[in-house]
Each structure stands twice: as C-alpha cells, then as structure tokens.
N, C-alpha and C positions, 0 to 999 in steps of 0.2 A: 524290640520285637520279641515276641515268644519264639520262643525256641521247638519246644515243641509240647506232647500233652504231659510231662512232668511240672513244666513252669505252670500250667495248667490249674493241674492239679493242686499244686504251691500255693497258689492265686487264690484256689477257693478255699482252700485249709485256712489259709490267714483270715480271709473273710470269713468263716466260721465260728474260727478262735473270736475274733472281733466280737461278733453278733451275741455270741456268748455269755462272753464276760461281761458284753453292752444289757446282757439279759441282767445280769445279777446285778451289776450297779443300777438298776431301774425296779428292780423286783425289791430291791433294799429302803430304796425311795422310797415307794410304793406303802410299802410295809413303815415303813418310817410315819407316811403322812395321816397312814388309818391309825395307826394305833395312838400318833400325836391327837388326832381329834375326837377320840374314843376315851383318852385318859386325861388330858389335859384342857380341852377346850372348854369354856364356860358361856354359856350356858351349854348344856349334854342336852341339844334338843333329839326328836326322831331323826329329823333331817340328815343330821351330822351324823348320828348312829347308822343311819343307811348307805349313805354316801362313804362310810369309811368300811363297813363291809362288802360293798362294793368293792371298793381298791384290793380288798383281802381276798375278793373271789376272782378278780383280776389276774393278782399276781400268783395265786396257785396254778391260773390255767394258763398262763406263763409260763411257769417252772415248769409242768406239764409237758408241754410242747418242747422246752429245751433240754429237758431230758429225753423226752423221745427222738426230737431229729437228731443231739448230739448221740445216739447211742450211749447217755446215762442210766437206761434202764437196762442194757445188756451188761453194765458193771455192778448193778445195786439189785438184781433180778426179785427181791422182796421187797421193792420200792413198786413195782409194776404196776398193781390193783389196789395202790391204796387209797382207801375212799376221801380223797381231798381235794378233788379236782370238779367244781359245780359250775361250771361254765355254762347249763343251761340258767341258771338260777343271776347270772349277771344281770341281764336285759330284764326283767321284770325289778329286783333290787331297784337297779337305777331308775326305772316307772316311778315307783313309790315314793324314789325319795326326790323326785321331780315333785310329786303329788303334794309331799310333806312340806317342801321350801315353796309349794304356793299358797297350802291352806294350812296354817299352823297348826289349826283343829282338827287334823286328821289325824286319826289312828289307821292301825292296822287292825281288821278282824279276822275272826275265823273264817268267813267267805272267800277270803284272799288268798287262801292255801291253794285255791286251784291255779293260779300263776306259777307255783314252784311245782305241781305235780311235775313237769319233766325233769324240773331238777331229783327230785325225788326218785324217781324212775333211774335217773342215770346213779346217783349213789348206791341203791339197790342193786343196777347191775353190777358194779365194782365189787362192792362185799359179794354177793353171789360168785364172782370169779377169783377174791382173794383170800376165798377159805377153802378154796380147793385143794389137792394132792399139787405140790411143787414141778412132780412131771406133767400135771396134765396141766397147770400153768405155764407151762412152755408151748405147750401145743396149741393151745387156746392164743399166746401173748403172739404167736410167728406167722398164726392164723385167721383164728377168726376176729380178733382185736383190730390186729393192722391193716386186713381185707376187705374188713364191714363195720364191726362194732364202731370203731374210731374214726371213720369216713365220716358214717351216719351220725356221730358225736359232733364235730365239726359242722357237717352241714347245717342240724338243729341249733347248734350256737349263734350260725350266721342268722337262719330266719328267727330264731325270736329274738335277738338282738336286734336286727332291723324293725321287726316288728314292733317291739316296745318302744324303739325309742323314737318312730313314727307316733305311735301313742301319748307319749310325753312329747313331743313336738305338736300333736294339736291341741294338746293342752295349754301349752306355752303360747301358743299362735290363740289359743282365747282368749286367756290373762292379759296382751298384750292389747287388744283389741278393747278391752275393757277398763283398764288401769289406767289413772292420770299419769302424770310426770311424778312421781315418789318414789322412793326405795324399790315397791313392790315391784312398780316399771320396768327399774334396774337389771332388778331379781331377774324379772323375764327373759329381758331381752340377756341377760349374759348365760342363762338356759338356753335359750334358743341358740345361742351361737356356739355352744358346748356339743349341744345336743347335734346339731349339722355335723361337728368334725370328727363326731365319734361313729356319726353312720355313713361317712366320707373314707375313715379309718376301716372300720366293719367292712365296709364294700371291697376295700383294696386286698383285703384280710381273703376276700372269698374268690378272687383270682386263684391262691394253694390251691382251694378244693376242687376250681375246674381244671390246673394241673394234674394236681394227683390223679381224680377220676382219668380226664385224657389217659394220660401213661399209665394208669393201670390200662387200660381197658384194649392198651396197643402193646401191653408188655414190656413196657420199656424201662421201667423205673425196679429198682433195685430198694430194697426193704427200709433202709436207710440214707439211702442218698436226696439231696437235696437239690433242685433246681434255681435257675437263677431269680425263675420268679418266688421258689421258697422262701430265698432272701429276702423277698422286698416285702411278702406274705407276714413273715414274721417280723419283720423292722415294722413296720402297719399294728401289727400287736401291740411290740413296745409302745408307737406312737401312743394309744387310744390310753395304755398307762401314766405317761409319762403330762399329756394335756390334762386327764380326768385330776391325775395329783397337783399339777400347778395350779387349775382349779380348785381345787379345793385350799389350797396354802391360800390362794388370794381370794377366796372370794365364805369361805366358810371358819377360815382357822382366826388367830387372833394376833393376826397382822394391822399394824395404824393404817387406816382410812388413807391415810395419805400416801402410802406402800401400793394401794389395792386402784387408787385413780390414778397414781404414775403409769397402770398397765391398763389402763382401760381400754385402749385400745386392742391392745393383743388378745383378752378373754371376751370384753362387752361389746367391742366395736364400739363405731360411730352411733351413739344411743338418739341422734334427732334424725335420722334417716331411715333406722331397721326397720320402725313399725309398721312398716309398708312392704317390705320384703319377707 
C-alpha cells in the first residue's frame, strides 16, 4: 500500500522518467524509418517521400511535447520558439501520401498549398516569438504560449488530423469499392486499416486537451504538471508513431514479400472480409 503522497509522487516521477526515455527510443525509430526510406529505399517514389516526412513532422511534435511536459524547455530556454514543430502540416502530409500510394500519377501542385496554410501560420508564429528580446520571451513562453497559443496549437492538430485522415479514409473506402483482388486491393485495404488506428490514436490524443482546458479553466493545474490522463495522452502520441513506422518498414521499405504476409494480419487484416467494413 502507499504510504502516503511522497510514494505518490515517486510513482509518477518513475512513470515520467519511463514515458520519457519511451519518447526518445520511438522518436529515434521514427527518425531511423524516414530517413531509411528517403535515402535508401528504391524506387524514391512521391509516396515514400511523403510518408517519411510524415514520420519527421511526427516526431518533432513528439520532442515538442516532451520537452514541454518534461520541463526541457525551462532548461534549454533558447530551444522554446524554435520553428520545428509543424504539427498542423501532419494530417494533410499523410492525405497526400494516401492520395499518391493510390494514384501513382499524382503530383503535388501549387493549388495544394492551401492544405499547409495552417501549418504555415503556425511556423510564422514561432519565428514571430523566437526573435524577440529573451525577456519578453519569458513572458510571452509562462503566458501567453502556455495559456492559449499552445492550447489552441493542439486543439488545430486534433481537428485537422482527424479531418484529413477522414479524407484519406474515403478515399480508401473508394479504391476499395472499385479494385479487384490485386496488389492495389491490398494497398487499400492496409490504408484503411492504418488510417482507422491513427484516428483511434488522435482521438485518445484529444482526451489532454479536454483535460488541460477542464483544469485550466477550474484553476487546478499547475504550469508543468502532468495528469494521469497526460500519460495516456502522450503514450497515444507515441502509439500513432510507433504503428505509422511499422507501417511503413512493412509495407513501403524494402523488406521480402514474405516478411510483409507473415504480418498481415497485424497491419492488412483479414483482406476477404474488410471490403465490406
């Protein structure tokens, strides 16, 4: 039995430290699987190029977060506002490269910029706050970041995440409807099944932000401290990391055919039963 609120305390420091370091051997991954399919993978279609930027805009807004809840930014205070964190720019990414691994003949055009305009918005504000005075950095980082800016960051990550990969799910649920038994089938149906547990992940993701709002808005929550649903908030993050990279190792990298139907079940599912779900 606990003893009392120091074992407590103990309790959640160890699960902090855990989630932690559980950040950076997955953000390591992460970064491992983009850049493997960026530089080595052959053929370098769009697909692969998007799908591994992806992973990279993943795991910056990973690091993100676990520098902010670990209080990594009140030790590195010129790490704060650097402009690397595009977490709106995920959910539209991963659209596209749904788009690309259905029609190979797709490009990206200049019309298409308006999907990243929020990410753009959000970069902007960063540089706009990280070339300020160092003091009014602090004021800005204790205040208006942790108050609103950062809330409001979060919450736009949830809905156009979900939104998009609504998007790229009825996209998927076309192809599927359309496609014989071939490859392309495959293709589909292990998108679709991708695409479900990352907006399964995303949902669990936006439990934090009806926390945080709650206790902010009760006073209860302290600048830094983490809740037990934080934990499971950001264990949901890592998850949507950790699927999208085995995904990609099995189903885009340049693993034998026979590595990729040993797991078919775990990424494709049962492929004579989905097209109906």
């Amino acid at each position: 039995m606990l003893k009392g609120v120091g074992d407590l305390v103990l309790i959640r420091w160890y699960i902090e430290v855990f989630l932690f370091l559980l950040a950076g051997g997955v953000i390591t991954y992460g970064m491992i699987s983009a850049l493997g399919m960026w530089i080595m993978a052959r053929p370098r279609t769009l697909a692969m190029r998007l799908l591994a930027l992806c992973l990279i805009l993943l795991c910056s807004t990973i690091g993100h977060e676990a520098l902010l809840l670990g209080g990594g930014y009140d030790k590195f205070p010129s790490l704060r506002f650097l402009p690397v964190c595009l977490s709106l720019a995920v959910g539209p990414v991963f659209f596209h490269y749904v788009k690309a691994r259905l029609y190979p003949a797709f490009r990206l055009r200049r019309k298409d910029i308006k999907h990243f305009l929020p990410a753009i918005g959000q970069v902007s504000a960063y540089v706009a706050l990280w070339v300020q005075p160092v003091a009014l950095q602090d004021d800005l980082w204790n205040g208006f970041y942790r108050y609103y800016l950062h809330p409001i960051e979060n919450l736009l990550f949830v809905i156009t995440g979900l939104a998009y990969l609504y998007f790229a799910y009825r996209f998927v649920k076309h192809e599927i409807g359309v496609r014989h038994k071939d490859e392309g089938l495959l293709v589909a149906l292990r998108l679709k099944r991708t695409t479900k547990v990352l907006a399964l992940f995303l949902a669990f993701y936006a439990g934090y932000l009806i926390d945080d709002t709650v206790r902010r808005l009760l006073l209860l929550r302290a600048q830094t401290d983490m809740t037990w649903l934080s934990y499971l908030s950001f264990a949901a993050l890592l998850g949507m990391l950790v699927w999208l990279s085995l995904f990609a190792w099995l189903n885009e990298f340049w693993w034998p055919r026979r590595h990729r139907l040993s797991v078919r079940r775990l990424l494709g599912g049962s492929f004579s039963h989905e097209r109906d779900h």
